[in-house]
N, C-alpha and C positions, 0 to 999 in steps of 0.2 A: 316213715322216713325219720330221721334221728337228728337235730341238728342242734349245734351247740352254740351258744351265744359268747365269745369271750370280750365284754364291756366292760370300760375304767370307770362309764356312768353308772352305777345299780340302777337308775331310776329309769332315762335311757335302754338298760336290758329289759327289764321288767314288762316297760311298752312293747318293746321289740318282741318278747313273749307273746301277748295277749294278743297280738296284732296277727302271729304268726298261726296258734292255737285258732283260732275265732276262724280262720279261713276252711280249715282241712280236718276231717278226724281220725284220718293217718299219719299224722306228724306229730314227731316228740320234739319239744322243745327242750334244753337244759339252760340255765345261769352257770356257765362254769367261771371253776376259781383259776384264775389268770397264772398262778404260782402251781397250781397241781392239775391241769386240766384235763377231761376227758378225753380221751383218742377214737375213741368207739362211736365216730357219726360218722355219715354221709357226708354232711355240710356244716362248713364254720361259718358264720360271721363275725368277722373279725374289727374289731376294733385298729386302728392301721398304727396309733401310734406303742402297741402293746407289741409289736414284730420285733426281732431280733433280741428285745433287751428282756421282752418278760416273756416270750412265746415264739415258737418256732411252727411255721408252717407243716404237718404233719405229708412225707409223700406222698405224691399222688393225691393228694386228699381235694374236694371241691371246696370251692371257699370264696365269699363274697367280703369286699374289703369296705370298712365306712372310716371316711376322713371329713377333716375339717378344714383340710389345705389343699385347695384347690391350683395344683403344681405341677408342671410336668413330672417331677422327681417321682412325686407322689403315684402318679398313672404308671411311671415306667417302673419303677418299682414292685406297684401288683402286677403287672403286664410280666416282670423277670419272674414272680413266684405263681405264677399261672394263674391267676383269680382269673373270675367269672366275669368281674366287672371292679368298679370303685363306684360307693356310690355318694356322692359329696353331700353333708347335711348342709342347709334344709332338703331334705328331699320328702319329693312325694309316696306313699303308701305304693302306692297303685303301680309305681316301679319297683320295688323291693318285690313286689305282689306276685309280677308277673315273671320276676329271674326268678322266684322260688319255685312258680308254677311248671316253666322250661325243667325245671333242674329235677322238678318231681317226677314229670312225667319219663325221663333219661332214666331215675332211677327205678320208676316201676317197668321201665319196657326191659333194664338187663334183667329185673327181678324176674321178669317172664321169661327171659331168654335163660336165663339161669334152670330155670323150673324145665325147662324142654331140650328135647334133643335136638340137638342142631340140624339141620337141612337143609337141600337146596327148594328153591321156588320152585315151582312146577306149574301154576297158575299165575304165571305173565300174562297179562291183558295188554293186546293192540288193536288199534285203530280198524284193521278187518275183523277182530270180533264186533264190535261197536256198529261195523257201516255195511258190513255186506255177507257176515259171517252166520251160521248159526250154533254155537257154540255153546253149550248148556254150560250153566255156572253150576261149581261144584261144591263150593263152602258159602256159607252163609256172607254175605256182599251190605258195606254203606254205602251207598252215589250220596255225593254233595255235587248238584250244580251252581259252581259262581258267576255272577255277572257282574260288571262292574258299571258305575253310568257314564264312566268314559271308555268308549273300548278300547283307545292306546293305552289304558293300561294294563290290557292284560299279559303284556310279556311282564311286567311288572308283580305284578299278579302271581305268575307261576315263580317267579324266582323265591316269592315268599313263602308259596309254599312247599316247593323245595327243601326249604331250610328250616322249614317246622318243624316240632320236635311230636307230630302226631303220634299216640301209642300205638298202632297197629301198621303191616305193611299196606304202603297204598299206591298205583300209579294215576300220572298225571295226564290228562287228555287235552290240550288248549284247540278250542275250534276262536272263529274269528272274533265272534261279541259275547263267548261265556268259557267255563273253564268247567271240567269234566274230573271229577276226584274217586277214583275205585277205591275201597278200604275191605280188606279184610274186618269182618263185623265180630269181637268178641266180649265189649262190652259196651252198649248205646252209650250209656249213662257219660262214661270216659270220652265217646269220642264228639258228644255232645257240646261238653265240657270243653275240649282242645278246639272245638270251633268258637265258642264264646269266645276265649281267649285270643286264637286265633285274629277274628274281627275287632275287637280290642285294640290288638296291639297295630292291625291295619290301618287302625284311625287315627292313630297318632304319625300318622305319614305320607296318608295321599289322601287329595281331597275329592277322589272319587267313593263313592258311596255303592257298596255292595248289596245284590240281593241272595244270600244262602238259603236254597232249598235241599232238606235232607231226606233223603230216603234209603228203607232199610227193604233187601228181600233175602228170602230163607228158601223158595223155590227154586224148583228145578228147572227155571225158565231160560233163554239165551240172554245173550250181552246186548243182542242186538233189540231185543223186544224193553230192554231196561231202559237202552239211548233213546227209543222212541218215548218212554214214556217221562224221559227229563226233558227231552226236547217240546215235550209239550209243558211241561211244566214251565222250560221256559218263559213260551208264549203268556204266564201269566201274570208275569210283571207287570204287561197292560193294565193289569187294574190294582195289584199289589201295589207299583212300582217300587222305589229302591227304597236300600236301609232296612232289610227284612232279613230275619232268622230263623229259619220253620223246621219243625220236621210235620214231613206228609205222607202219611202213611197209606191213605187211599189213591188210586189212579184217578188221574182227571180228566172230563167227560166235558165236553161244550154241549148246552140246553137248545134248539131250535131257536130261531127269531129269523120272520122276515124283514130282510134288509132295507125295504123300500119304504116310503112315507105311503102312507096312504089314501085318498081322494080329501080326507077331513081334517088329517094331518097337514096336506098342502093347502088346503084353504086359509086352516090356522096359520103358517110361517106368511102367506101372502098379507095378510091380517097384520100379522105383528110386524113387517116389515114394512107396509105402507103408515102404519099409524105411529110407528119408531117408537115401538113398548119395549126399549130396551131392559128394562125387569123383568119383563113377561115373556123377554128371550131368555135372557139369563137364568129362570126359573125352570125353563122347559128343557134346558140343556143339561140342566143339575139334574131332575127328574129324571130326565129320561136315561141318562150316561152315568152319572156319577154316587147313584143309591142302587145299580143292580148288586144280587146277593148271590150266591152261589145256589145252584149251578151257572155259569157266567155263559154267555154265550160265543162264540168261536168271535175272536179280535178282528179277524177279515170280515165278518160279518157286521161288527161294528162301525168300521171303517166304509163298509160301500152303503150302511145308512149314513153316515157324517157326509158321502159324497153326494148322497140323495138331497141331505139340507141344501148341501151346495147349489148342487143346481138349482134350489128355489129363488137364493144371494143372487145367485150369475144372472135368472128371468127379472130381478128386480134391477139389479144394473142396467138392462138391457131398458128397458120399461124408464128410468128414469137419465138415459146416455150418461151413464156414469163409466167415462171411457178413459182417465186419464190416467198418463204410464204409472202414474205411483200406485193410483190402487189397482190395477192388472198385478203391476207386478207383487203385490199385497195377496190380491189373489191367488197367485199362483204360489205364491211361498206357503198360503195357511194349507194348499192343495198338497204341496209334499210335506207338509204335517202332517196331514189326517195318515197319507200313504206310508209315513215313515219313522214317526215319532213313537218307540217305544213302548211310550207312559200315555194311557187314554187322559188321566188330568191336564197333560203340558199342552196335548190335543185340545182339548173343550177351552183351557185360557187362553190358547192363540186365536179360537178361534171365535171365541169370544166378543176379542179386543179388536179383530179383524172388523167384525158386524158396527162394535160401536163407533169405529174410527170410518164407516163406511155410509152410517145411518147421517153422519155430521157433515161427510163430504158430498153426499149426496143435495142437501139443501143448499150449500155454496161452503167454502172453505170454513167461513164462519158468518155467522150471523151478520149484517151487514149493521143492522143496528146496536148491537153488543158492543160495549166499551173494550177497552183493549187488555185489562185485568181479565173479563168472561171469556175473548180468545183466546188467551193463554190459558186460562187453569182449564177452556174445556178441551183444549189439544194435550195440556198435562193429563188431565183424566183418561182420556182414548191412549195414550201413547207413556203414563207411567211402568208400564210392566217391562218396556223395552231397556234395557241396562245402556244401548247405542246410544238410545234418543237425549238432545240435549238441549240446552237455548239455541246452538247455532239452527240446530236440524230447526224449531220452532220458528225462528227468525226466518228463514226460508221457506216455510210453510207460508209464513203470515208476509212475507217479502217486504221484510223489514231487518234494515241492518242489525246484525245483534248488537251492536253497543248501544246502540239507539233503544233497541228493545228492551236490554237490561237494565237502563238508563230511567225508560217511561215507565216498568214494568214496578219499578223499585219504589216510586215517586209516587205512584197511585195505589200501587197495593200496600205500602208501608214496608214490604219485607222484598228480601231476595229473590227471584226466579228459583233457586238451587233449594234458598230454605224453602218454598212453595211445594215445589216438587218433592223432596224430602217427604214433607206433613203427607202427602199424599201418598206416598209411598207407604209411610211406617202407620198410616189411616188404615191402609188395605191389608198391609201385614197384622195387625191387629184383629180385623175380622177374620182374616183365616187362621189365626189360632186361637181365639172362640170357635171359630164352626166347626172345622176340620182337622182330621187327625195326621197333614201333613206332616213329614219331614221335615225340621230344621230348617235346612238345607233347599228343600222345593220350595218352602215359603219363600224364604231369601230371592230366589230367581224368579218367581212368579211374580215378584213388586220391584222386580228392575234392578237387584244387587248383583254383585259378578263373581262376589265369592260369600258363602252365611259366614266366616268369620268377621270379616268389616261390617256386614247386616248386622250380626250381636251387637259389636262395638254402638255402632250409631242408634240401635232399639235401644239399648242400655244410657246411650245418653240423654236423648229424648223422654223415657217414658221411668227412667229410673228402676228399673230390670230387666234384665236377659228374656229373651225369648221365653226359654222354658218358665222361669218363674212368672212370667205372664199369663202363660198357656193352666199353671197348675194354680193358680191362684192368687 
């Protein structure tokens, strides 16, 4: 693709060059001269103040406008002579990057359209090939299944990709908690690429976090044995969870495992539960859940051993009358986690936090002899992951007015309730990006933030780096 730079900066072009070249090794870039310029590109970048008095927009032509006057005049302007966009300096790479990428891919798909005789479809894909159909495919097929980690947005979801500028024909399948993409398969590599970007440009707009699994088939198999086998892919977020970009080119298999604890098994939780080895829970949880390797074992099978633990939790409540409505209802909330919670990590930290906050309520709300500093920071410890929980919630725990509590809390620990809980907070976030290869974004929510942009914000004030520059060194 051919694009012509016409800049009043040389120096300014020159970047714009290198910048442009360094991406693609199908793109010409030119420096043209503002007074004799070339005509023979796809795409200008135009400099906005060179229009009318040194350069005429060429018909029809594509053309991206950079200004430094930030004006309505200015927008409406490129808006009358059809540009692409305006892109006001300073601007960031990363947008130039991606309207050139849009603009590329437009021009290699007429280039193919160009190259072929025109035709109608004849390999429309619907929903009864997918559910009930047996339908052999006939050209070579990509599936992407998307999931988002909030499912309202998958109407959201499909309008984008809708209006993707994918290089090949694709239709669009939306079922209730993932998104179903058929593509004609004519080159991976290409449609690889358009998902990259694709996700990219996703993150710059909803702060739900996608998992893309791709898969490519070349058999002569139906639609329907394909849905089955994304539908299972699905299912493997449970241990993937979100923020993933894969292509998988093998079918996925669940390994055997019996679901139930075993006589030696239940000795040990009896063990660890009466003696409040709260590390030596948390150990056993990690081991047992959160280091399997593939082959993974079916997610339901997961789930009715986590329900197994349970029951051993529910004989030691019972064993110690630990009856009161909050931890029932404690209980019953980590119960429709284990049963409903996507992601096996969000599972194991609920449920976690469940045991420690149960192991403390079980001996009386708090230590009887514990100053009133050790009540508070060990209800902050059992109860930092919750983003809900606050002083008041504490104050009513410990049935103590909160001003009173904020008041005493302040006077004997030296600092704030809020700065306490903080420390402990961005304490914990800290350990899981040394350990773990979590997300961002999971970390944030696993230590009690409500969105990881404000978590960066307040990591970044605290420890004097971002997340990521913490995690990498």
């Amino acid at each position: 693709m051919n694009i012509v730079l016409l800049m009043k900066d040389p120096l300014e072009a020159q970047g714009l060059k290198w910048l442009l070249t360094s991406q693609w090794t199908d793109v010409q870039v030119e420096i043209a001269d503002v007074h004799n310029p070339t005509t023979d590109a796809y795409l200008y970048i135009i400099d906005m103040t060179l229009l009318d008095a040194d350069f005429e927009v060429p018909p029809h032509a594509v053309w991206l406008g950079i200004s430094s006057e930030r004006t309505f005049q200015t927008v409406y302007k490129a808006l009358s002579l059809k540009a692409e966009d305006v892109l006001f300096r300073p601007f960031q790479p990363d947008r130039l990057i991606r309207h050139i990428q849009q603009i590329r891919f437009r021009w290699r798909n007429e280039l193919a359209q160009r190259n072929r005789p025109v035709q109608q479809r004849t390999d429309v894909i619907t929903y009864e090939h997918l559910l009930i159909g047996e339908t052999e495919v006939q050209t070579p097929v990509l599936l992407s299944l998307i999931a988002p980690s909030h499912i309202e947005e998958v109407d959201h979801l499909v309008r984008e990709l809708e209006m993707h500028d994918f290089p090949t024909t694709y239709d669009i399948f939306p079922f209730s908690d993932f998104v179903l993409v058929i593509h004609r398969l004519i080159d991976l590599n290409t449609l690889q690429e358009a998902y990259t970007i694709f996700y990219s440009q996703w993150k710059l707009q909803s702060d739900a976090i996608l998992t893309i699994y791709l898969h490519t088939d070349e058999s002569r198999t139906t639609y329907r044995s394909l849905y089955k086998r994304m539908r299972r892919l699905h299912e493997r977020i449970f241990y993937d969870g979100y923020d993933v970009l894969s292509l998988e080119q093998e079918e996925l298999h669940w390994r055997e495992m019996d679901p139930f604890l075993s006589p030696l098994e239940q000795r040990k939780w009896v063990e660890m539960l009466e003696k409040r080895q709260m590390i030596a829970i948390r150990e056993w949880m990690e081991q047992d859940f959160l280091t399997v390797e593939a082959p993974f074992p079916d997610p339901e099978m997961v789930r009715v051993r986590l329900t197994s633990i349970l029951a051993q939790v529910r004989r030691y409540m019972t064993a110690h009358s630990v009856k009161s409505q909050t931890v029932e209802q404690a209980y019953r909330t980590v119960f429709e986690t284990v049963i409903r919670e996507p992601v096996m990590y969000q599972i194991i930290q609920s449920f976690l936090a469940f045991i420690a906050d149960l192991l403390q309520t079980s001996e009386g709300v708090m230590r009887r002899e514990g100053s009133l500093v050790d009540k508070v920071q060990e209800r902050m410890q059992a109860n930092y992951w919750d983003a809900t929980w606050s002083l008041a919630a504490c104050a009513e725990e410990l049935n103590i007015h909160k001003s009173t509590l904020s008041r005493k809390y302040a006077s004997e620990a030296g600092k704030s309730f809020s700065n306490s809980l903080l420390e402990i907070r961005i304490s914990e976030a800290k350990r899981l990006l040394r350990e773990t290869d979590l997300a961002i974004a999971d970390v944030s929510q696993s230590t009690g933030f409500t969105h990881a942009t404000y978590f960066s914000k307040r990591f970044k004030e605290e420890t004097g780096r971002t997340p990521y520059q913490f995690r990498v060194g």
